[in-house]
C-alpha positions as CSV (number, residue, x, y, z in Angstrom):
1,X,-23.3,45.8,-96.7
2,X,-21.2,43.4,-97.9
3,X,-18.0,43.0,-100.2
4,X,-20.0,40.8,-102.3
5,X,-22.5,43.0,-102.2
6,X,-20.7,46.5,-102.8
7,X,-19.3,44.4,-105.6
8,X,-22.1,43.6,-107.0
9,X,-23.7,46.7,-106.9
10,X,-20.7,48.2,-108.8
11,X,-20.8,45.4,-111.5
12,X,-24.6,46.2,-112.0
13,X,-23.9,50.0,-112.5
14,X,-22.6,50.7,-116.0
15,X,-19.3,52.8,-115.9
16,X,-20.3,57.1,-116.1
17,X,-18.0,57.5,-119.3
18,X,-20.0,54.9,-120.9
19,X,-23.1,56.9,-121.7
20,X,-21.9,60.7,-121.6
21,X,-25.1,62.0,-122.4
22,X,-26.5,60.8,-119.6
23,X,-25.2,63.6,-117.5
24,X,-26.8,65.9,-119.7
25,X,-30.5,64.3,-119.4
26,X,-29.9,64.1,-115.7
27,X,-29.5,68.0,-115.4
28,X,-32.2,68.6,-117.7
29,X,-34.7,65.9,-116.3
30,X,-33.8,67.2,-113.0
31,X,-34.2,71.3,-114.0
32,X,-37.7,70.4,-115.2
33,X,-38.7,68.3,-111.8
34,X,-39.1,64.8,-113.4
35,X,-38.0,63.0,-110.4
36,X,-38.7,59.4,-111.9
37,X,-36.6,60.5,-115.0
38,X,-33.7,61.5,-112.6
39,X,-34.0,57.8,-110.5
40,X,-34.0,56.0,-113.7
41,X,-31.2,57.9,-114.9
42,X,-29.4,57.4,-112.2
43,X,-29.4,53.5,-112.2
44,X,-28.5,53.4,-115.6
45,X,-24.9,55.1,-114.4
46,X,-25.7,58.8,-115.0
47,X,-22.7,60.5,-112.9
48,X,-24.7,62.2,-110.2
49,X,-22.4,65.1,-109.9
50,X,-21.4,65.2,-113.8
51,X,-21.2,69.0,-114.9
52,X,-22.0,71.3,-117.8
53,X,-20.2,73.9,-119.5
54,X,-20.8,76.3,-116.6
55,X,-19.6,74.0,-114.3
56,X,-23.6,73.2,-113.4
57,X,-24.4,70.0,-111.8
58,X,-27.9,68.1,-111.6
59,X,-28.4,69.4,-108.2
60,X,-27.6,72.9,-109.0
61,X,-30.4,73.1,-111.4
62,X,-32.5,71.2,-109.5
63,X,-34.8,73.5,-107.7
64,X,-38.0,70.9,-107.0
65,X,-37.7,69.3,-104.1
66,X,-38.4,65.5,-105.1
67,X,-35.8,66.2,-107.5
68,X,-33.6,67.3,-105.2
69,X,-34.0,65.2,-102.8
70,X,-33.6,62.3,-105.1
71,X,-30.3,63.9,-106.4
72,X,-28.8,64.1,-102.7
73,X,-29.8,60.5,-101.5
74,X,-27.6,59.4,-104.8
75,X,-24.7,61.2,-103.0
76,X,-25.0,64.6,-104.8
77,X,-22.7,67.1,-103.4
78,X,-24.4,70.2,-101.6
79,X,-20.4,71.8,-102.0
80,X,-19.5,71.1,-105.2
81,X,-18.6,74.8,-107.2
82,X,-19.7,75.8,-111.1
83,X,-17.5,78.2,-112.5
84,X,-19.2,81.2,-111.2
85,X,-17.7,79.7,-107.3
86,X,-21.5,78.9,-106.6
87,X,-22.6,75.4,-105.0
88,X,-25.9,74.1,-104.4
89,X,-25.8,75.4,-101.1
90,X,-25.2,78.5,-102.2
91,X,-28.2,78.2,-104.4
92,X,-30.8,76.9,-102.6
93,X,-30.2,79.6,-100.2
94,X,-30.8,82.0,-102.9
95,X,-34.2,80.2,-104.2
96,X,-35.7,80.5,-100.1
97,X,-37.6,77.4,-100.5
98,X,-38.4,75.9,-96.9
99,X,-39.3,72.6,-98.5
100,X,-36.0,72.8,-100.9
101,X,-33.9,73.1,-97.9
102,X,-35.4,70.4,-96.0
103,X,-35.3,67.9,-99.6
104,X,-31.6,68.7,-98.7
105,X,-31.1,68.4,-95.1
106,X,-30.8,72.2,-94.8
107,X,-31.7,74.3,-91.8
108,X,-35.0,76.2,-92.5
């Protein structure tokens, strides 16, 4: 990609802080699976890694695979820690879900 293009696709993105609640819909849109919710949401500057009160991301609470999958192509981190020292990693290998882990590149 390009400098004119990286630039551009920075321009086009609004800035996170902008739209704060659009961290929240993000978690909640991807909790509930609606993977075109979390895609939209995500171009119009949602903070892909924005946490909640717990220290929750998106991808944390994300336990569909679209949605998770989604999430992770948007540079979601798998390492990331809520307050409770737990990552998504951590999660998804608590949930057991072969398609989960593959939506996020992890070994069966």
């Amino acid at each position: 990609m390009t400098s004119q293009k990286r630039a551009a696709n920075v321009m086009a993105r609004p800035a996170p802080s902008a739209f704060p609640e659009l961290g929240d819909r993000l978690r909640a849109a991807a909790a509930a699976g609606r993977t075109g919710e979390v895609e939209t949401l995500l171009t119009q500057g949602a903070p892909v890694d924005a946490t909640d009160a717990d220290g929750n991301t998106a991808l944390v609470q994300a336990d569909r695979p679209a949605a998770a999958a989604a999430l992770k192509r948007h540079g979601a981190s798998l390492e990331r820690r809520n307050k409770a020292g737990e990552s998504a990693r951590d999660m998804a290998a608590s949930v057991d879900d072969a398609a989960l882990n593959q939506a996020l590149g992890l070994p069966p």
